[in-house]
DRENDO-1510 file (C-alpha; in Angstrom, 1 decimal, always signed):
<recs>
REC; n; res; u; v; w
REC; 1; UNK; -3.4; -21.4; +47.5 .
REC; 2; UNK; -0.7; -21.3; +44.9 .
REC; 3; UNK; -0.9; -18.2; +42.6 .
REC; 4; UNK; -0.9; -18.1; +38.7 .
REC; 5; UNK; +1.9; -18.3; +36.6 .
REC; 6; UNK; +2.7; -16.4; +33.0 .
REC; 7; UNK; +2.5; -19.7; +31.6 .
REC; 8; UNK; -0.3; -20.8; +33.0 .
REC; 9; UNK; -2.6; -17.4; +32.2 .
REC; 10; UNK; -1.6; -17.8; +28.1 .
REC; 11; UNK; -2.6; -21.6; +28.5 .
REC; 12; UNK; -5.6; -21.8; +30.6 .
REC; 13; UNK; -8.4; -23.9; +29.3 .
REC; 14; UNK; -11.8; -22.3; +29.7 .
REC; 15; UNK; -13.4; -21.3; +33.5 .
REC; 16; UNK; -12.3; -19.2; +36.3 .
REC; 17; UNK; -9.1; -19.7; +37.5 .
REC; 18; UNK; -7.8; -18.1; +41.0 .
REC; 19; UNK; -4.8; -15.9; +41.4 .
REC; 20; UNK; -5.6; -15.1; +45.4 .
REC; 21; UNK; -6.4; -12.2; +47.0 .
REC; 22; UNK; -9.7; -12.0; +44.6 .
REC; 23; UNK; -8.0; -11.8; +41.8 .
REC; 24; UNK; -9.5; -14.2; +38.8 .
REC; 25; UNK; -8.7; -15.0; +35.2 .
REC; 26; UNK; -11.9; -15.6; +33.6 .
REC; 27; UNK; -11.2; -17.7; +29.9 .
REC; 28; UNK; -14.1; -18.1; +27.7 .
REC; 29; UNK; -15.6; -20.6; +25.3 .
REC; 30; UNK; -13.6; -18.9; +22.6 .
REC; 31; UNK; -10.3; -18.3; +24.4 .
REC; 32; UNK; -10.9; -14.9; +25.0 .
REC; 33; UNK; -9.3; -13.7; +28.6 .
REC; 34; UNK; -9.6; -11.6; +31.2 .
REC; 35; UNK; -9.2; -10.8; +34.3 .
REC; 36; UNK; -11.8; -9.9; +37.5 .
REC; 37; UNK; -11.3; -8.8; +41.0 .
REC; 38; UNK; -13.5; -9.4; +43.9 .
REC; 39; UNK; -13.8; -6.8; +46.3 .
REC; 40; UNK; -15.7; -5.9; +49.2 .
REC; 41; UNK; -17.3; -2.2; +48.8 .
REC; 42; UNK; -19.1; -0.9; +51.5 .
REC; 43; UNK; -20.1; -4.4; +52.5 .
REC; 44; UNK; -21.7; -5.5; +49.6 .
REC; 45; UNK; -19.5; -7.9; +47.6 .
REC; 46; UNK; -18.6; -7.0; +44.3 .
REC; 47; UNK; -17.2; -8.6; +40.7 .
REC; 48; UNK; -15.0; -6.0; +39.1 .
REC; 49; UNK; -13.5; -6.6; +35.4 .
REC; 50; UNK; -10.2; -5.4; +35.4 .
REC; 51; UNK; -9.3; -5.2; +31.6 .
REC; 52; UNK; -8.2; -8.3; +28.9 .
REC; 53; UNK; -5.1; -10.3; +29.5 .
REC; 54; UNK; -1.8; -8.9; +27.4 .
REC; 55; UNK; -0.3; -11.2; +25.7 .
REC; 56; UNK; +3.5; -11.9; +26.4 .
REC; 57; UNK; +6.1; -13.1; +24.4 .
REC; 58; UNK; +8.5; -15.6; +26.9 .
REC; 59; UNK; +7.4; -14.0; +29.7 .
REC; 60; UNK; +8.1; -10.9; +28.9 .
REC; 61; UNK; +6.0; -7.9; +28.0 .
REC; 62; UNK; +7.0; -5.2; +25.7 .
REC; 63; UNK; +7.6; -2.2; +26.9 .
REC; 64; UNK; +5.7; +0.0; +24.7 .
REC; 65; UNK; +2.5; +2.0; +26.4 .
REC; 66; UNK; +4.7; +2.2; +30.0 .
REC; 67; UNK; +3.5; +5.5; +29.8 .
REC; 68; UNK; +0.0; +5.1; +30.4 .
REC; 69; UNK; -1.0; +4.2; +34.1 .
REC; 70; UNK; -2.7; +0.6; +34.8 .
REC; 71; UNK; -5.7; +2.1; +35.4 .
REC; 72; UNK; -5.8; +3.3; +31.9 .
REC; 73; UNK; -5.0; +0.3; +30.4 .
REC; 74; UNK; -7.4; -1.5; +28.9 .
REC; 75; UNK; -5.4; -4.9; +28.3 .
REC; 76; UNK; -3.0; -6.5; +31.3 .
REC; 77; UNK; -0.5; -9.0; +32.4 .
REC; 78; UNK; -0.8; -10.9; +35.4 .
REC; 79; UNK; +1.8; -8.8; +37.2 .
REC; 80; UNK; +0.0; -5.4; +36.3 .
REC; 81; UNK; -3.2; -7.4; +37.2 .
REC; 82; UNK; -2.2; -7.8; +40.8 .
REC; 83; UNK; -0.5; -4.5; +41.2 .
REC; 84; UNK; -3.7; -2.9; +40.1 .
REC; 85; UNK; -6.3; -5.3; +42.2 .
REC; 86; UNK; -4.0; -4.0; +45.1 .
REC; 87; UNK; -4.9; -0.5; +44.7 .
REC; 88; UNK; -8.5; -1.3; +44.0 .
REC; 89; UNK; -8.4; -3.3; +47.1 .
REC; 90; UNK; -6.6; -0.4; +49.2 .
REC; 91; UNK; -9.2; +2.4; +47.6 .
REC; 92; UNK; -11.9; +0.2; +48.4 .
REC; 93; UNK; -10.7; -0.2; +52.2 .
REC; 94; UNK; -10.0; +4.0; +52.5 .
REC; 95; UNK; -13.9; +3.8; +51.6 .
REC; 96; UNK; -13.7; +4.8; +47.8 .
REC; 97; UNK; -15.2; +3.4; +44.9 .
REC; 98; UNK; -12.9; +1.3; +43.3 .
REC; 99; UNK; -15.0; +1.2; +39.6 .
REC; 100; UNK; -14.9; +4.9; +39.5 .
REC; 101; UNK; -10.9; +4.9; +40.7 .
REC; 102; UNK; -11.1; +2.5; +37.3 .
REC; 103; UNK; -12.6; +4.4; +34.9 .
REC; 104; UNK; -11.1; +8.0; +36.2 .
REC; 105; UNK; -7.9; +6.9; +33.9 .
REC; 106; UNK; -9.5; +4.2; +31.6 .
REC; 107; UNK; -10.1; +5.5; +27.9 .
REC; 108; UNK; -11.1; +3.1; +25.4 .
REC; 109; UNK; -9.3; +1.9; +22.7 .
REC; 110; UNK; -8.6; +3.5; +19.6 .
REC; 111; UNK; -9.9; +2.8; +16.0 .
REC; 112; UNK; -8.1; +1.6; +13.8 .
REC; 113; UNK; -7.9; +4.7; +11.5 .
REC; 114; UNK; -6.7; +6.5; +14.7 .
REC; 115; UNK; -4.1; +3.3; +15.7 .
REC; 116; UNK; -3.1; +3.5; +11.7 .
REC; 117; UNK; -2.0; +7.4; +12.3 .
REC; 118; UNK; -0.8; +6.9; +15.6 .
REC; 119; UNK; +1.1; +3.8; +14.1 .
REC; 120; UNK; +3.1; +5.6; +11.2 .
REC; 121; UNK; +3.8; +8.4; +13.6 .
REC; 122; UNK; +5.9; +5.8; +16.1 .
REC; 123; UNK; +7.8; +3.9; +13.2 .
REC; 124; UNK; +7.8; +5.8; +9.6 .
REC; 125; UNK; +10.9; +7.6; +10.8 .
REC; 126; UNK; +13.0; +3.8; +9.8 .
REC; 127; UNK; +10.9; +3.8; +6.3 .
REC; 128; UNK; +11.7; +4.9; +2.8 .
REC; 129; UNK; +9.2; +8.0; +1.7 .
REC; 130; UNK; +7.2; +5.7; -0.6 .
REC; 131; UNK; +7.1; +3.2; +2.0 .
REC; 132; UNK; +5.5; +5.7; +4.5 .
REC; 133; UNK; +3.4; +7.4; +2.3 .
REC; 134; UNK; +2.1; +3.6; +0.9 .
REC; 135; UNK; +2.0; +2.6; +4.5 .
REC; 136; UNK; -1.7; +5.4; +5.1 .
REC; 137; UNK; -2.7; +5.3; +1.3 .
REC; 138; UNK; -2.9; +1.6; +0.7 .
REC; 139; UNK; -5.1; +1.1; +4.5 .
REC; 140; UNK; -7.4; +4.4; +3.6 .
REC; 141; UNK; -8.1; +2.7; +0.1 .
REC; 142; UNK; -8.4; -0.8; +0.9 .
REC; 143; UNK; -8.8; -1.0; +4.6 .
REC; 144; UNK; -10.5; +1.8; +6.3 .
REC; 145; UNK; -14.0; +0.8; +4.5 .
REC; 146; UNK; -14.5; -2.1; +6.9 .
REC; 147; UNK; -11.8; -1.5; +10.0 .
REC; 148; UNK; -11.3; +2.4; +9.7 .
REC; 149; UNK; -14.0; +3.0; +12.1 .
REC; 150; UNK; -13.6; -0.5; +14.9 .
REC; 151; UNK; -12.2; -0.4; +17.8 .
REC; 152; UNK; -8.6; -2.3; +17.1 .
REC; 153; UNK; -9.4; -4.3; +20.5 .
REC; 154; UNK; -12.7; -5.7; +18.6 .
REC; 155; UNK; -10.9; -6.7; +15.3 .
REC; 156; UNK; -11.1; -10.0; +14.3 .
REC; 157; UNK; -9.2; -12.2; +12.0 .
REC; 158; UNK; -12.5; -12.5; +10.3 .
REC; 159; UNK; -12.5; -8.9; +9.8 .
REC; 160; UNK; -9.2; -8.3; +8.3 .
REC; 161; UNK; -10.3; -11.3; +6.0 .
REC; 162; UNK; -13.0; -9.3; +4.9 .
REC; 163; UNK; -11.5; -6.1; +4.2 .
REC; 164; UNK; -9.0; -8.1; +2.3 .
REC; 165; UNK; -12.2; -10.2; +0.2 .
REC; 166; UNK; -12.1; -7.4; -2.3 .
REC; 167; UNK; -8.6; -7.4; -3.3 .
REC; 168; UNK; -7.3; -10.6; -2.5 .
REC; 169; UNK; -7.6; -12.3; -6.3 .
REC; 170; UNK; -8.0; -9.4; -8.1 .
REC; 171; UNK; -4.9; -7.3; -6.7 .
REC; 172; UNK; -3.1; -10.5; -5.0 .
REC; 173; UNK; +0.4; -8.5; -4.8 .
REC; 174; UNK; -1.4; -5.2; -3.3 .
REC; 175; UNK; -3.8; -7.7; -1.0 .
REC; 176; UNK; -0.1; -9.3; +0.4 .
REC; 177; UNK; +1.0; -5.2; +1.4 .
REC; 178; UNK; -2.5; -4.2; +3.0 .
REC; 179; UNK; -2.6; -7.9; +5.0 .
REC; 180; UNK; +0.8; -7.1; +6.3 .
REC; 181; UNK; +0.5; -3.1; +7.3 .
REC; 182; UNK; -3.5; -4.4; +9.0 .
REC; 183; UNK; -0.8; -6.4; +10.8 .
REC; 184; UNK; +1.4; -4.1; +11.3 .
REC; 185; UNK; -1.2; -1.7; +13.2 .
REC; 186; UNK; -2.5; -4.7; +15.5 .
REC; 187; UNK; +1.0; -5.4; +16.4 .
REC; 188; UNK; +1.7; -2.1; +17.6 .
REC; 189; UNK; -1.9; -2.1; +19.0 .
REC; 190; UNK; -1.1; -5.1; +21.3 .
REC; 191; UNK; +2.4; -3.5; +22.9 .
REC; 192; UNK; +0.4; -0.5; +23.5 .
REC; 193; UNK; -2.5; -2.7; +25.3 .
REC; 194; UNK; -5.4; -1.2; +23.6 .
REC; 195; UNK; -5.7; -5.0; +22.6 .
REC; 196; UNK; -4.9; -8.6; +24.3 .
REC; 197; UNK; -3.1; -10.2; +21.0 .
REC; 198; UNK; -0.9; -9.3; +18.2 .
REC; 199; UNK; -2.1; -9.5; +14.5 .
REC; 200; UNK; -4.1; -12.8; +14.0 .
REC; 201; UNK; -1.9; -13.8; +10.8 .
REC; 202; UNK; -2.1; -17.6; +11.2 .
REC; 203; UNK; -5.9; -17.2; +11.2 .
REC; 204; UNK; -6.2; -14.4; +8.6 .
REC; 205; UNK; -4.6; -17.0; +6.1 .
REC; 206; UNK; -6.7; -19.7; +7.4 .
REC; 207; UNK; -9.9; -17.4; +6.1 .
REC; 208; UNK; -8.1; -16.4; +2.8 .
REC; 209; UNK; -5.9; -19.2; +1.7 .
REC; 210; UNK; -3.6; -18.6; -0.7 .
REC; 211; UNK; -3.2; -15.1; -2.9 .
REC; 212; UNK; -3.0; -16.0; -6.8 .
REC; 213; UNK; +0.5; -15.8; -7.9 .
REC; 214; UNK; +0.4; -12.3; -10.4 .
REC; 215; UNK; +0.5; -12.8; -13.5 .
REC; 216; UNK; +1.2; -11.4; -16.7 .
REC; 217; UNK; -0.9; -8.1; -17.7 .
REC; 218; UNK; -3.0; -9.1; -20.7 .
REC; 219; UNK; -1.1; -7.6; -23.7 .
REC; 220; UNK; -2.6; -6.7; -27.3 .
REC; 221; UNK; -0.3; -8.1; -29.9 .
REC; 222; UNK; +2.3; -6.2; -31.5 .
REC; 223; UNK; +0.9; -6.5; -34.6 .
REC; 224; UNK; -2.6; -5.4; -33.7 .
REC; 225; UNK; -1.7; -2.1; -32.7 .
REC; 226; UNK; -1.4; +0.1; -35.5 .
REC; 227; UNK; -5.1; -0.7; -36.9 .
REC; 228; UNK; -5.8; +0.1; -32.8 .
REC; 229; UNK; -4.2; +3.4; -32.8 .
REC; 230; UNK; -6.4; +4.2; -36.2 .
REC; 231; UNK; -9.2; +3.5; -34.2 .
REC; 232; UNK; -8.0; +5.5; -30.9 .
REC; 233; UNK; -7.8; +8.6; -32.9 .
REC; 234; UNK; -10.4; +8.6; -35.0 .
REC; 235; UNK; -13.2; +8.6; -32.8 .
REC; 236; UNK; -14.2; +11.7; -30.6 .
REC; 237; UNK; -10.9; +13.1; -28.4 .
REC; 238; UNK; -11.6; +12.7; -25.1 .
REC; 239; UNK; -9.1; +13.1; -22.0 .
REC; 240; UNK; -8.7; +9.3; -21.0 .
REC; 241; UNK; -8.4; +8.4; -25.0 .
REC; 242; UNK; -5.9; +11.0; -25.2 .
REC; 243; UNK; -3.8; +9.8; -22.1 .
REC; 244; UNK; -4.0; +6.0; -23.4 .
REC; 245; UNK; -2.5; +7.1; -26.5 .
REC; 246; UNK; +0.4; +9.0; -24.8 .
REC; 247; UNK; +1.0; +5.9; -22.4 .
REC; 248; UNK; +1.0; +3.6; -25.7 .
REC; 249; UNK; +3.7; +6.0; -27.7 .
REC; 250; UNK; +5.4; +6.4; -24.6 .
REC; 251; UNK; +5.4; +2.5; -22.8 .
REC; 252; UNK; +4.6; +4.5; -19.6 .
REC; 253; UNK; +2.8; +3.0; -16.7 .
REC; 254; UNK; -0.8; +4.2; -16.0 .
REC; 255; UNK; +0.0; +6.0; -12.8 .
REC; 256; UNK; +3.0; +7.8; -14.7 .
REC; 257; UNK; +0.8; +9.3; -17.3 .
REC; 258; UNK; -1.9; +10.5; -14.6 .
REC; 259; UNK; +0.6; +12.0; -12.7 .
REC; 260; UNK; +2.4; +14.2; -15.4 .
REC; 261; UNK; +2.5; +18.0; -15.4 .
REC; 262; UNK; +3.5; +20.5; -17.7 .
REC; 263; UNK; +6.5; +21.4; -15.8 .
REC; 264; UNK; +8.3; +17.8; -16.4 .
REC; 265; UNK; +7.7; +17.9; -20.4 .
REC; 266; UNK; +10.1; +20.0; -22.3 .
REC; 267; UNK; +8.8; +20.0; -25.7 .
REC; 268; UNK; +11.9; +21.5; -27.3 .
REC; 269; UNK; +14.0; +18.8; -26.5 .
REC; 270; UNK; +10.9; +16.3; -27.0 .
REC; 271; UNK; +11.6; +14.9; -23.0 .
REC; 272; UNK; +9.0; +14.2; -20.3 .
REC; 273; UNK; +11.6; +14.0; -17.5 .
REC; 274; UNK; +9.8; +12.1; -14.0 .
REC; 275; UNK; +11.7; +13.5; -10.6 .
REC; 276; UNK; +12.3; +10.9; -8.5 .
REC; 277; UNK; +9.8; +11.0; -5.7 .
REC; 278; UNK; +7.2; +9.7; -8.4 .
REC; 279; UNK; +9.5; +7.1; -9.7 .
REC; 280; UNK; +7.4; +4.5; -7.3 .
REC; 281; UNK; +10.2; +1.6; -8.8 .
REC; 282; UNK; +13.1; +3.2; -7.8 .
REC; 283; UNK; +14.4; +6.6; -6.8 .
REC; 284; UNK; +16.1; +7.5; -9.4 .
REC; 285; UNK; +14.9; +10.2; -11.7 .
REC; 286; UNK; +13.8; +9.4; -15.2 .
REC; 287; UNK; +13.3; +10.9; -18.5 .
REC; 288; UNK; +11.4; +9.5; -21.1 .
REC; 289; UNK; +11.9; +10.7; -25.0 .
REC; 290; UNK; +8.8; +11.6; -26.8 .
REC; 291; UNK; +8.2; +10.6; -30.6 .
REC; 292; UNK; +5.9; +12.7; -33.0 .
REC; 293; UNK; +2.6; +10.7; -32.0 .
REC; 294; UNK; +3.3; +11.7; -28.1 .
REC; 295; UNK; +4.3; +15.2; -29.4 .
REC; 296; UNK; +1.1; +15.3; -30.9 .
REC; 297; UNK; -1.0; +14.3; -28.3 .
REC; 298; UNK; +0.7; +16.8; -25.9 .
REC; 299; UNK; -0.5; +19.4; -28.3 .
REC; 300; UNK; -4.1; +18.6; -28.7 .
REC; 301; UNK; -4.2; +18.9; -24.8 .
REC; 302; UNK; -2.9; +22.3; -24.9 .
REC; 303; UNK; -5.3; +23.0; -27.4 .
REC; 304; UNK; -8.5; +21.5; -25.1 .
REC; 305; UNK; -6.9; +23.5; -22.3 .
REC; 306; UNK; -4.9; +26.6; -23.2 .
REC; 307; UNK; -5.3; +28.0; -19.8 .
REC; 308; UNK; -2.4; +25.6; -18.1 .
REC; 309; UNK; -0.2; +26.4; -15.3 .
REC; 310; UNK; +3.5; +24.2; -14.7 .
REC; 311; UNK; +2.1; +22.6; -11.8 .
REC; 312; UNK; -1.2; +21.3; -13.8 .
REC; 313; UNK; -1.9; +18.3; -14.7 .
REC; 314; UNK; -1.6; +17.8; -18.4 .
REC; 315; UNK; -4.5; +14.8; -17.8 .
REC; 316; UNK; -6.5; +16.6; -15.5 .
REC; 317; UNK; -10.1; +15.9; -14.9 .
REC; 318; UNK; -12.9; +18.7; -15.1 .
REC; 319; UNK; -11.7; +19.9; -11.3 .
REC; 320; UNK; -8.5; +19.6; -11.9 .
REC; 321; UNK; -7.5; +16.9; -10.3 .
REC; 322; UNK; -5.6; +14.2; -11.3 .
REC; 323; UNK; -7.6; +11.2; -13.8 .
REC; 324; UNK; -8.3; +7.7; -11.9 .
REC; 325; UNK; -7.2; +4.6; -13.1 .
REC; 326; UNK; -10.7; +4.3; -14.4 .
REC; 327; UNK; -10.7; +7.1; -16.8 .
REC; 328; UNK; -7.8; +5.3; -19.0 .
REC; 329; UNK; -8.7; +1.2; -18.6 .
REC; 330; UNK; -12.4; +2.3; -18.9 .
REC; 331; UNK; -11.7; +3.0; -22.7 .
REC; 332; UNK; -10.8; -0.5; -23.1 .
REC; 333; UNK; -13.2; -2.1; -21.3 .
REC; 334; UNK; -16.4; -0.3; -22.9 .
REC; 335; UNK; -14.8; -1.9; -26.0 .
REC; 336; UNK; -14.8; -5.4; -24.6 .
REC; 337; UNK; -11.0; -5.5; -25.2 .
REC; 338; UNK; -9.4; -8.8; -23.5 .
REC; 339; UNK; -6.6; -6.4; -22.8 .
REC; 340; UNK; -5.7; -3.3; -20.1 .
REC; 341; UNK; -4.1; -0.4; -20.8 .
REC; 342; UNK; -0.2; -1.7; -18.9 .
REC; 343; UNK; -0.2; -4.7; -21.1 .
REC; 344; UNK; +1.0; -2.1; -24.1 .
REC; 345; UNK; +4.3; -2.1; -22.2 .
REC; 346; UNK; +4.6; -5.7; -23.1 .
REC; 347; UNK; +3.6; -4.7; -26.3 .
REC; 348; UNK; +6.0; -2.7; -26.9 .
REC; 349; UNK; +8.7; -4.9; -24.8 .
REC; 350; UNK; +8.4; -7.4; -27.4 .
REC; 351; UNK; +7.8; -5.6; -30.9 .
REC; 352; UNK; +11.9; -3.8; -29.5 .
REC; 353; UNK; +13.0; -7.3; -29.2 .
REC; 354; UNK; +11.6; -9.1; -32.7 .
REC; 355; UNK; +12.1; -5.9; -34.6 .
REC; 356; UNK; +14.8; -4.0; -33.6 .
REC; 357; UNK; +17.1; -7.0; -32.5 .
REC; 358; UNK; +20.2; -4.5; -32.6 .
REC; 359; UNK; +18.8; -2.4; -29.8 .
REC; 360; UNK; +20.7; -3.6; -26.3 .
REC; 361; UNK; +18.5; -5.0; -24.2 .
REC; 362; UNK; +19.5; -2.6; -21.5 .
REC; 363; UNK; +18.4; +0.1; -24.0 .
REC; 364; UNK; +15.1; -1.5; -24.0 .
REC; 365; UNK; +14.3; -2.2; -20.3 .
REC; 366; UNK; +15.2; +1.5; -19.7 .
REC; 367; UNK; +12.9; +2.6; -22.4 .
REC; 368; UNK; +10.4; +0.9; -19.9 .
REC; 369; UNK; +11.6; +3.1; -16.9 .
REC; 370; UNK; +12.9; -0.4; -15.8 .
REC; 371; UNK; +16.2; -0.3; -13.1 .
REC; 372; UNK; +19.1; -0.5; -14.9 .
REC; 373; UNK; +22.1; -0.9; -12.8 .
REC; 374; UNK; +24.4; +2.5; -13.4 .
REC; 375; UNK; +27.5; +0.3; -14.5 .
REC; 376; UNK; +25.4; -1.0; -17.6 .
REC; 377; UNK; +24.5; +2.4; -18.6 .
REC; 378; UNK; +28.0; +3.8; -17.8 .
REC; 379; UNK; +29.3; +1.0; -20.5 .
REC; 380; UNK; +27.2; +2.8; -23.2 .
REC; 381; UNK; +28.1; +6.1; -22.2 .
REC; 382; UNK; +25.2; +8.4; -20.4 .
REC; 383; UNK; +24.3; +10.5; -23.6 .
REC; 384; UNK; +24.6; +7.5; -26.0 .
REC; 385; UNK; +22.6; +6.0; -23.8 .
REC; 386; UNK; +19.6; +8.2; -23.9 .
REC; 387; UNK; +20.2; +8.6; -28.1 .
REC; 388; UNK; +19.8; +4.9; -28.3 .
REC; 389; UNK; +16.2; +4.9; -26.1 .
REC; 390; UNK; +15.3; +8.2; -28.4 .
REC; 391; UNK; +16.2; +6.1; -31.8 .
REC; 392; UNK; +13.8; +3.3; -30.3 .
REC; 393; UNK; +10.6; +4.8; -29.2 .
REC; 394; UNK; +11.0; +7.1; -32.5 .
REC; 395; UNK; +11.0; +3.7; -34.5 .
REC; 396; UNK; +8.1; +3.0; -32.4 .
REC; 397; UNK; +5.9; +6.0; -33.1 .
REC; 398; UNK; +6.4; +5.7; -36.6 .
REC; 399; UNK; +5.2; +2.3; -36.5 .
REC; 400; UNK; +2.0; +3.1; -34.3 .
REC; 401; UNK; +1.1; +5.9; -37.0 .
REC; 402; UNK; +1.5; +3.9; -40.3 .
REC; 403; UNK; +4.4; +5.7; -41.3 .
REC; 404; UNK; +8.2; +4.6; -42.4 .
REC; 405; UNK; +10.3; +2.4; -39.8 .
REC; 406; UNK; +12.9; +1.0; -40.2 .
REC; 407; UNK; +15.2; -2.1; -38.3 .
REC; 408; UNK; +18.2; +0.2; -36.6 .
REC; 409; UNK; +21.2; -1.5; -37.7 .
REC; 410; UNK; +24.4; -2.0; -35.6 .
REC; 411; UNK; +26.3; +0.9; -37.3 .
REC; 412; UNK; +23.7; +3.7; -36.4 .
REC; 413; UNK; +24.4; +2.6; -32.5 .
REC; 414; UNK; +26.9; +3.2; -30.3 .
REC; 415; UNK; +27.5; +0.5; -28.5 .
REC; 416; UNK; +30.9; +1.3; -26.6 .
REC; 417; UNK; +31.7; +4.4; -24.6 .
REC; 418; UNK; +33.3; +7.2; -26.6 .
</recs>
C-alpha cells in the first residue's frame, strides 16, 4: 500500500487514513488531525496516539522547536510521525513499553500567559521598546482574562473572539493590536508544536466582523469651557478634578498627566518637560509650557501633599501609585457629560485655530505634543519655537480663567529664523 503524502495529510477528508507500517492519520468531524500508531505490545494489540498533525507551509516545516525531541512534541508532521512510530515499534520489539517511552519526554503544552512570555523573549529583540513593552501589557489587560490560563493547543478562534468581545467596538484600534499579538503568540506556538495550526485569523474575523472605524473623541465646545472650568474649581478639590484641570490648561493626553512626576516640572521656568521613553507617539522628548491655571494647580497638589519626593507622582492615588484612567473620565461621567476628558485637546485644537489664526499651525500641533517634522521647527528657529507654543497656551489659560486674552498678532511672532 502506497504511503501518505504532505499533501494528502493537510487535505484529508474525515476517517482513518493509512500511512503503513501501523501508522494512521485519524481526521475528525471537525477537521481536527492526528496521528495513531498500532503496535503490538507484549502480544496484545494496541492503538497509541502519537500527538496532532503540524501544520506545514509548501511542504515545509519550520524549523523552530528542533530542539525538543519527537517524543516531546506534542504536534507532528508526517515525517516526524514515522520516524517516531519506528522507535515506538523498535522499543516495543526490545520488550519496552512504548506509551511510557512516550510520555518519558512528552510535556504538555504551555498556556498562553507562559507562550506570551516565552513569545516576547524569542522576538522582542527586532522591536521598538514601546512595542515590546505594549506587546505583555496590552495581552495581560485585554487577553489573559479569558486565554492567560488555556493551554495554546486548546485555543479556539472562538476564544480569541471572545477575549476580543469586550474591546472590539469600544476600543476598535486597541482590539486590532491585541487580535494581532493573540496571533502573534499562536503563530510562534505552532513552529514550536505545542499546537497543530497557526493563528485562526480568517475565522477570528468571521466571529467579529468588522472593528468600527475610530472616531473622533467627543469634544466640549470651545465656547463652553470657561463656565466648565468655573464649575471644576468650585466644587470640592479632589485629585482626579485636579488632574482634569491640569490636562485642560495643558491639552495633554490622559496618560501624560497620570504619568507626571515632580522631577519633569520645573516651576521656575513654568515647563513640564516628558523624556522620551513616555512620549508613547514618538520618541522624542517633549516639553510642555505651563500657564497660571496649570501653575496653580501644580501648587494646590503640593499643598494636599507636602511630603513629595522627585520620583512621585504629582497625581498619585492614596498608595501612591499612579491614578487610572477612571479617576480623571469618572469626573465627567458622574456629570452625565456627552464628552471625555481627550476631547479638550480638540477643544483646544480648534479655539488656536478660530482665535489665534496668526499662530502657525506647526506651533499648534506641537502645543498638542503632535510630531512635527524637525525641518518645520528648524524654519522657526528652536527657541522661537517654544516662545510661540508658551504665547499660545498662555492665551489659553487666560481664556479658561475669565481673564484678559487677547488675538496674538503677526508682529508679536517670529515667524522666520533669526
Amino acid at each position: 500500500m502506497a504511503g501518505l503524502t504532505a499533501r494528502f495529510v493537510q487535505t484529508a477528508k474525515q476517517g482513518r487514513h493509512c500511512d503503513g507500517k501501523g501508522l494512521y492519520l485519524l481526521v475528525g468531524r471537525t477537521g481536527c488531525r492526528s496521528w495513531i500508531l498500532r503496535v503490538q505490545v507484549r502480544g496484545k494489540r494496541r492503538d497509541i496516539g502519537l500527538g496532532g498533525v503540524l501544520s506545514t507551509t509548501f511542504g515545509m516545516p519550520s524549523k523552530v522547536g528542533d530542539d525538543v525531541p519527537l517524543e516531546g512534541r506534542t504536534h507532528l508532521t508526517l515525517a516526524e510521525a514515522r520516524e517516531l512510530s519506528i522507535r515506538l515499534r523498535n522499543a516495543a520489539k526490545a520488550g519496552k513499553d512504548p506509551v511510557a517511552e512516550l510520555k518519558r519526554d512528552r510535556k504538555l503544552a504551555p498556556t498562553f500567559k507562559e507562550a506570551v512570555t516565552t513569545t516576547h523573549s524569542a522576538q522582542s529583540h527586532g522591536w521598538g521598546d514601546k512595542e515590546a513593552k505594549a506587546f505583555l501589557s496590552s495581552l495581560e489587560n485585554h487577553a489573559y482574562a479569558s486565554l492567560g490560563n488555556k493551554r495554546v493547543d486548546a485555543i479556539t478562534a472562538d476564544d480569541v473572539a471572545t477575549a476580543l468581545e469586550p474591546i472590539w467596538q469600544a476600543k476598535p484600534a486597541t482590539a486590532k493590536k491585541v487580535r494581532r499579538r493573540i496571533c502573534v503568540v499562536l503563530d510562534y506556538a505552532s513552529a514550536k508544536g505545542w499546537r497543530a495550526n497557526a493563528a485562526p485569523r480568517e475565522q477570528v474575523r468571521a466571529l467579529t466582523g468588522k472593528a468600527k472605524k475610530g472616531g473622533n473623541f467627543p469634544a466640549m465646545p470651545y465656547e463652553d469651557l470657561p463656565a466648565y472650568w468655573t464649575q471644576l474649581t468650585s466644587a470640592r478639590e479632589t485629585i482626579g478634578r485636579l488632574a482634569l484641570l491640569f490636562l485642560i490648561a495643558t491639552g495633554a493626553r490622559s496618560v501624560e498627566v497620570r504619568e507626571a512626576k515632580w522631577r519633569h516640572v520645573d516651576i521656575e521656568r513654568a515647563s513640564w518637560g516628558r523624556p522620551a521613553e513616555l512620549m508613547r507617539k514618538s520618541d522624542q522628548a517633549h516639553v510642555v509650557t505651563l500657564n497660571e491655571p496649570a501653575l496653580l494647580v501644580l501648587t494646590k497638589i503640593a499643598l494636599l501633599k507636602p511630603e513629595k519626593g522627585p520620583d512621585d507622582f504629582i497625581f498619585a492615588n492614596r498608595k501612591g501609585g499612579m491614578i487610572s484612567d477612571m479617576t480623571i473620565s469618572k469626573i465627567m461621567r458622574d456629570e452625565e457629560l456627552p464628552y471625555v476628558p481627550h476631547g479638550f485637546r480638540t477643544s483646544l485644537r480648534t479655539w488656536a485655530a478660530e482665535k489665534q489664526p496668526f499662530i502657525p499651525e506647526p506651533a499648534a500641533e506641537s502645543a498638542l505634543s503632535h510630531v512635527i517634522p524637525d525641518a518645520v521647527i528648524k524654519a522657526y528657529n528652536r527657541a522661537k519655537f517654544l516662545e510661540m507654543r508658551r504665547k499660545l497656551l498662555d492665551q489659553w489659560g487666560a481664556y479658561l480663567t475669565g481673564g484678559q486674552w487677547s488675538a496674538i498678532l503677526p508682529e508679536n511672532l517670529v515667524a522666520q529664523a533669526a
